[in-house]
Every structure is written in structure tokens, then in C-alpha cells.
N, C-alpha and C positions, 0 to 999 in steps of 0.2 A: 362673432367669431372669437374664440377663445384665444388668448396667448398673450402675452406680456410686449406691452409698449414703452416703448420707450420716448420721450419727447426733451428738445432741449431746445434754450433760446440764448442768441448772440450772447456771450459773456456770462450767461449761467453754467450752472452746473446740472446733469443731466438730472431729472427726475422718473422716477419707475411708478407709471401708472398701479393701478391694481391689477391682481390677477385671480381669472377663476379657475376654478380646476373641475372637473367635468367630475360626476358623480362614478365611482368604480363599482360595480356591483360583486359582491363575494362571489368567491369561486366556488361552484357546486362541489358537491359531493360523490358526484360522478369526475369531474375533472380532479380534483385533492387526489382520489382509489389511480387514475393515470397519471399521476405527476409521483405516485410511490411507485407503483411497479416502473416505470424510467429509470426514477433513479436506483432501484436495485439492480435493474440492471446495468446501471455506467457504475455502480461504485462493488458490483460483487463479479466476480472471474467466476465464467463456470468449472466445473472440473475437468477439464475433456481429456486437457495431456494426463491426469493422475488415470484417468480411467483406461483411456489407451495401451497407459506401459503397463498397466496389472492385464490386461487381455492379451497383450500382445507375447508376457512373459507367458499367462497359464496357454496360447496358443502354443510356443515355442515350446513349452513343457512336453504338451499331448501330442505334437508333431513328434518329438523326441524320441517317446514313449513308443509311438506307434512305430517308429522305423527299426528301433531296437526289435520290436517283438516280431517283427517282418523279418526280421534279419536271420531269428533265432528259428523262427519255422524254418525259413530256409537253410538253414545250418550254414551260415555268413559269418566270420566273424562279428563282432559289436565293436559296433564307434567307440563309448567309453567301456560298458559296465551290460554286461547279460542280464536281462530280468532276473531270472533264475538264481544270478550271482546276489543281485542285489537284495531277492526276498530271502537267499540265506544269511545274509549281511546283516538284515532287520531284524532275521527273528535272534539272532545272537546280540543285541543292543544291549540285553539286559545284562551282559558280562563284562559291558565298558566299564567303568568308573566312576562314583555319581555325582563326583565332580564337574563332569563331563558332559552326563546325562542333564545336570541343574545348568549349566551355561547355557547349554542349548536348550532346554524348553525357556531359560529368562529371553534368552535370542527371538525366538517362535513367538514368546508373550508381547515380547515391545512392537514385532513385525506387525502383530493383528491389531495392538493397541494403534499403532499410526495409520495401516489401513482405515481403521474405525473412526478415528479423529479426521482422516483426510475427505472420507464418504459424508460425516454429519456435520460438522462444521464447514460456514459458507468460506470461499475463498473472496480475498478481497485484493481490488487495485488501488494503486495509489492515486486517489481520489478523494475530496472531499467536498458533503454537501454545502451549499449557501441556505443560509433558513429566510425560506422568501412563500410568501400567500400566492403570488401571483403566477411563477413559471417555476418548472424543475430548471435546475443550476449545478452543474457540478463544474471542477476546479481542480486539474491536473494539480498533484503535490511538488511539483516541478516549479508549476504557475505560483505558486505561494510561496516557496523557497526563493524565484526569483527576484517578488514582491518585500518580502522580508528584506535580502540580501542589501534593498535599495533603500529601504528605510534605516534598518540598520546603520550603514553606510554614512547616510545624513545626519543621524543624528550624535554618531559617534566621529564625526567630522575625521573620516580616514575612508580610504581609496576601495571602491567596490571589491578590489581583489584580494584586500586584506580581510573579507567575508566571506565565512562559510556558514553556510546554513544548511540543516537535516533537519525534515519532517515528517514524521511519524503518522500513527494512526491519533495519538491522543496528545504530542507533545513537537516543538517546534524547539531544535538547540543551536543557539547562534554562537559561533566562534569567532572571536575578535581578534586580530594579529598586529600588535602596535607596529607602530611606524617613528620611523628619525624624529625624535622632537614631538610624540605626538604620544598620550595616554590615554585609550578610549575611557570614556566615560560610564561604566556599564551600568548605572541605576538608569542614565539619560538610554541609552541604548534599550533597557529593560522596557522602561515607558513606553517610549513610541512602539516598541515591537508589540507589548501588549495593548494600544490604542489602535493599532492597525487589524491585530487579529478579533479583537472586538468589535470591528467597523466590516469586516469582512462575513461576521456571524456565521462561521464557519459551524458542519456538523459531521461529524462530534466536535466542540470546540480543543483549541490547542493549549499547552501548556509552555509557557516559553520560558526559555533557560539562556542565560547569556552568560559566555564562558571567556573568558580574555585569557588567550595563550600566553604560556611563561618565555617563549622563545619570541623578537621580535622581526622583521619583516626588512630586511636592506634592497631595493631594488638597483640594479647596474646602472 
């Protein structure tokens, strides 16, 4: 049986037998292709609300559209704007000002460019992988900030509350809040936050920044 024994005698001190450690066999190549597709999906948002509010707007549009021109066969009043009115509104466009004309196609340009960025680039949570062979692992940015927070805290010998920590996709920034009688030490604070997030093998790794406020911390 495998596992670590421990023995001691009257008046000694404990001794740690040896221990074996059972052989791990690499993880196929078929588990590696399932431990990526998991973690893309814990660490990427799909797009569902952006897709949503562009359908639900071009729905809203065509609904619009359609009730207007319902309206106008029936010789109804129109809610805002008569088709009719509006396609003699268009075709006079070119009589605005092209100062006017240029805002609004740069307006039209950024709308498609963000659609375009929103459609192909993946969205992401705030999430980050652990770099591990054996299991997929991810790591709310909450759960790391809190980890931070505590380290921090320790080594800059001052009260959890005078820590703030934000983390990012590629960067971790600790804010230090001195205390009565107390000057954090921010190279000692630097260290341990960068031995923590090294030990943690986080992915993408972090970038840590330690920032000691110019204002200091009185509690009542």
C-alpha cells in the first residue's frame, strides 16, 4: 500500500519513512483536444446578449416600417414619419451640408466597425486558466484578487482592508493604504504578490503592480 508512514519512539523525535508515488501515465491526446474546448468555454462569454439587441433593434425597425406603410394605404395618420415623407427627405440629403453629410457617415463607419469587432472577436469572462497536464482548472478573477488581497496584506504587515486589488486580463494592481504608525513596504509587498502569482501558474500570466496611496487610512 502506497502512502507515507510515519513512526516514532518514546522520547524521539518523529521519523518519515519513505514514500512511493504510484506511476501517472500522460494524458492522451484525445483528453489535452477536451481539457481545451472546457476551458474555452469557462474563460470565453458567448455573444448572445450583443446578438439579441441587434435582432431585436432590426426586428423593431421592420415592425415599424411595416405599420407605417399599413397605415399610409389606409390613409391613417403616421406614428412619426409617412414613408412617402421620408423617401422625399432622402432623396433631398444631398442638399444638407457636408459637414453634416461627413458626421454621419463617420457615425454609420464606427456603428459597423463595433458591430464587426463585436461579431469576430471572442468575448471573455473574468477568468483565468491554471497551467496544469493533468485537469482543466479555471479561477474566478475575484478568487485571485481575494488571494492577492491576503498575501499582500501579510506581507506588508497592514490590515486586510487597507487592500485593494484589480485584476485584469494580463495585469494584477495592488493598492496599499498606509496605516497609524505603519508604512507599507512595497518592494516586500511586490515579492510575495509576484511569488504567489508564479505558484499559482496562472494563464495568461499576470503582471503585478503595487501602488501605496498618497492618502493614509485612520479607522474610528
Amino acid at each position: 500500500m502506497n502512502g507515507s508512514v510515519t513512526t516514532s519512539v518514546s522520547g524521539t523525535l518523529p521519523r518519515r519513512q519513505a514514500v512511493t508515488v504510484p506511476h501517472l501515465r500522460p494524458v492522451s491526446r484525445a483528453h489535452r483536444s477536451t481539457y481545451k474546448r472546457m476551458l474555452r468555454r469557462e474563460t470565453h462569454s458567448p455573444r448572445t446578449v450583443a446578438a439579441v439587441s441587434v435582432a431585436s433593434v432590426i426586428i423593431a425597425g421592420c415592425l415599424y416600417g411595416g405599420t407605417e406603410l399599413v397605415l399610409e394605404l389606409l390613409d391613417r395618420p403616421a406614428l412619426l414619419v409617412a414613408p412617402t415623407d421620408a423617401v422625399a427627405y432622402v432623396s433631398q440629403v444631398n442638399r444638407l451640408a457636408p459637414a453634416i453629410l461627413l458626421t454621419v457617415g463617420i457615425l454609420a463607419g464606427l456603428a459597423g466597425i463595433a458591430l464587426v469587432l463585436v461579431a469576430l472577436l471572442p468575448g471573455r469572462r473574468a477568468r483565468h486558466e491554471v497551467d496544469s497536464d493533468r485537469a482543466a482548472v479555471v479561477v474566478d478573477d475575484d478568487v485571485i484578487a481575494a488571494s492577492l488581497e491576503r498575501r499582500a496584506s501579510v506581507a506588508a504587515h497592514i490590515a486586510p482592508g487597507s487592500v485593494a486589488v484589480t485584476v485584469s486580463r494580463r495585469s494584477a494592481t495592488v493598492s496599499l493604504t498606509p496605516e497609524p504608525g505603519v508604512l507599507p513596504n512595497r518592494f516586500t509587498a511586490e515579492k510575495a504578490i509576484a511569488e504567489a502569482i508564479a505558484f499559482d501558474a496562472l494563464r495568461p500570466p499576470l503582471e503585478p503592480t503595487v501602488v501605496i496611496t498618497p492618502t493614509g487610512r485612520v479607522d474610528a
